[in-house]
C-alpha positions as CSV (number, residue, x, y, z in Angstrom):
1,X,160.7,168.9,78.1
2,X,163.6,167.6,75.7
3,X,161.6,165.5,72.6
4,X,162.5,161.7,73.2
5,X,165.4,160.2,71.0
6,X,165.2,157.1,68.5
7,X,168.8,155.9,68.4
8,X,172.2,156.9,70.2
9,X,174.7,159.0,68.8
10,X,177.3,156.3,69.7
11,X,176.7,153.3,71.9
12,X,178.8,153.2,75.3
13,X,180.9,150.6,74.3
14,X,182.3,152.3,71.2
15,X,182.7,155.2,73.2
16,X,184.9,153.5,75.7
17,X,186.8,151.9,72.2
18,X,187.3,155.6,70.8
19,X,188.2,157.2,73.5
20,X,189.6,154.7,76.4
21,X,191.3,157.5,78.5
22,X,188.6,159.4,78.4
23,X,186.2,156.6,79.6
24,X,189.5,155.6,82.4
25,X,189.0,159.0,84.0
26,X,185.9,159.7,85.2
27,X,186.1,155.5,86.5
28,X,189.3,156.1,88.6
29,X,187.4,158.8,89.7
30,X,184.2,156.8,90.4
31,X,186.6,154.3,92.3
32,X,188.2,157.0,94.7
33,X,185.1,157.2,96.8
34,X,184.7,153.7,97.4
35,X,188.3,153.2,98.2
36,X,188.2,155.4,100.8
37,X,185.6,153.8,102.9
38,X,182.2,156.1,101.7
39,X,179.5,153.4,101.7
40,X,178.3,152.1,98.7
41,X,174.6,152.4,98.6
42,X,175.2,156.0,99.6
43,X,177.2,156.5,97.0
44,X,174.6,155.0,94.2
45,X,171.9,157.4,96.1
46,X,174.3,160.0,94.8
47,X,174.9,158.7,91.2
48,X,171.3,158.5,91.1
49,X,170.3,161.4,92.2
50,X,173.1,163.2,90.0
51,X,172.2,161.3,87.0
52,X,168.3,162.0,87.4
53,X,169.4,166.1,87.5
54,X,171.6,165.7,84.2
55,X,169.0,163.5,82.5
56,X,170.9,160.6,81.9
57,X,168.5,157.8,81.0
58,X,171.6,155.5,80.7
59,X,173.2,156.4,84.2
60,X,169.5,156.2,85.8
61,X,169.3,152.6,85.0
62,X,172.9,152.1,85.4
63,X,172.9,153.1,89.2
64,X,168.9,151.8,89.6
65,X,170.5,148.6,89.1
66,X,174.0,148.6,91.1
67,X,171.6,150.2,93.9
68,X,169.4,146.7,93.6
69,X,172.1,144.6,93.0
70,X,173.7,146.0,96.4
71,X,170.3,146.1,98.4
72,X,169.2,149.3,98.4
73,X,165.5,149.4,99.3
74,X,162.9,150.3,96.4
75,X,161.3,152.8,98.5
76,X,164.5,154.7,98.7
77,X,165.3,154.0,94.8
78,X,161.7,155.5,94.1
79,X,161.7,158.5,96.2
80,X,165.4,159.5,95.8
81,X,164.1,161.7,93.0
82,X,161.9,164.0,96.6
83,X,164.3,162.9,99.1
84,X,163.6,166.2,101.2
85,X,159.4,164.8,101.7
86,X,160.8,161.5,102.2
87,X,161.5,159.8,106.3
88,X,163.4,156.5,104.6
89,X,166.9,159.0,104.1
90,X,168.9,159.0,107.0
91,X,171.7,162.4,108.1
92,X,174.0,161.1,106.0
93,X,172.4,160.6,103.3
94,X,170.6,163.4,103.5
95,X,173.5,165.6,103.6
96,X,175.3,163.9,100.3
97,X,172.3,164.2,97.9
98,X,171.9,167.6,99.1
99,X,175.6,168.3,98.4
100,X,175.3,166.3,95.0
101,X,172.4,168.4,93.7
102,X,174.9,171.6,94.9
103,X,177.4,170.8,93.0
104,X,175.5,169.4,90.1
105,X,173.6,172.2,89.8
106,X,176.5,174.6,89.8
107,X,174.6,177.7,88.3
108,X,172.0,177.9,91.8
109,X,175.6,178.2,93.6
110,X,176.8,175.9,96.4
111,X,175.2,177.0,99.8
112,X,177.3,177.2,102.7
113,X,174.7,175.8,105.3
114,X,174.8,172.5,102.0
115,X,178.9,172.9,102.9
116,X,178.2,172.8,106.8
117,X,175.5,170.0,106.9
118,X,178.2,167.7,104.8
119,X,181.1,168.2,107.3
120,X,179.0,168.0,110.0
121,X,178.0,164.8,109.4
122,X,180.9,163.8,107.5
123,X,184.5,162.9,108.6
124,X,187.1,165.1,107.4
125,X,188.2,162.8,104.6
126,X,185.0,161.9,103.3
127,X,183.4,165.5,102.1
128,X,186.5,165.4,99.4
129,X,185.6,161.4,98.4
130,X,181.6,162.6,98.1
131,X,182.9,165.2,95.7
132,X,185.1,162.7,93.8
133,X,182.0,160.7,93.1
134,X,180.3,163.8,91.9
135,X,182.5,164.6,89.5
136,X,182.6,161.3,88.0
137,X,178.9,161.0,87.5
138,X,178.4,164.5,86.3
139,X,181.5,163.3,83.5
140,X,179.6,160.1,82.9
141,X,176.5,162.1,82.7
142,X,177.9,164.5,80.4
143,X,178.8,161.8,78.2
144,X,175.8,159.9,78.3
145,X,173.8,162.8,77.5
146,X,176.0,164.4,74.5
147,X,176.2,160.5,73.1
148,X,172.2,159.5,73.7
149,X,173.9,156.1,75.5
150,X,170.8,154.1,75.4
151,X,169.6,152.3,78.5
152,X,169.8,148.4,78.5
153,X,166.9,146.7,79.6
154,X,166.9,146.1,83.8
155,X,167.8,142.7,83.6
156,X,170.6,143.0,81.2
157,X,172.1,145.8,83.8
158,X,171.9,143.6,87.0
159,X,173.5,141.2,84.9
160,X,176.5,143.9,84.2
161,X,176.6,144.9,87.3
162,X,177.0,141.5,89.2
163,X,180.0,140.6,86.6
């Protein structure tokens, strides 16, 4: 276990001034998903669950709080983390956190039976958006964890997120 860290390397928000591009990217990316139809609580379940992998405390709170601020339910916010022992995820989402933690997770190699289960409950389409929105979060993760982004405090974040 990784010793906890006092203060960021760089807040977010000078990051995004540094480097605007670089903080443009992995959001296009983010936004592909979405814009092609892949639900949006799924897709928090999978920014979650990637985030949670990478260690990001910053994206954990950040897609905690989207995830509310949409509806998810708490029980699946809390048991994302041992969504294989858990009833409350359905096929679908099933499938896409299993593909996340695939391709997250890229030195255990990505199964084929992870590849098959995706597309068999996935339209053609949607298999290339889920991996989009993997990407993204793996960047934002990256960043996150290289920069120490520090969490804001729950409430502040649904606030974000609603704006």
């Amino acid at each position: 276990m990784s010793p906890v860290h006092a203060a960021a390397r760089l807040a977010w928000q000078d990051f995004k001034q540094l480097a605007p591009d670089a903080n443009a990217t992995p959001l296009q990316l983010a936004q592909i998903a979405a814009a092609h139809g892949l639900d949006k609580d799924l897709l928090e379940l999978v920014k979650l669950r990637a985030s949670q992998l990478n260690d990001c405390a910053f994206c954990v709170a950040h897609h905690v709080a989207a995830a509310q601020q949409l509806g998810v339910r708490h029980d699946k916010l809390h048991l994302v983390v041992a969504w294989r022992d858990a009833a409350q995820f359905n096929a679908r989402e099933r499938a896409a956190l299993a593909w996340t933690e695939a391709l997250t997770l890229l030195a255990q190699d990505v199964p084929d039976e992870t590849y098959t289960d995706a597309c068999a409950v996935f339209s053609e389409q949607e298999p290339a958006d889920l991996t989009t929105a993997v990407l993204a979060i793996n960047a934002w993760n990256r960043l996150g964890v290289a920069y120490r982004f520090t969490p804001p405090p729950i409430a502040a974040e649904l606030k974000a997120v609603a704006a």
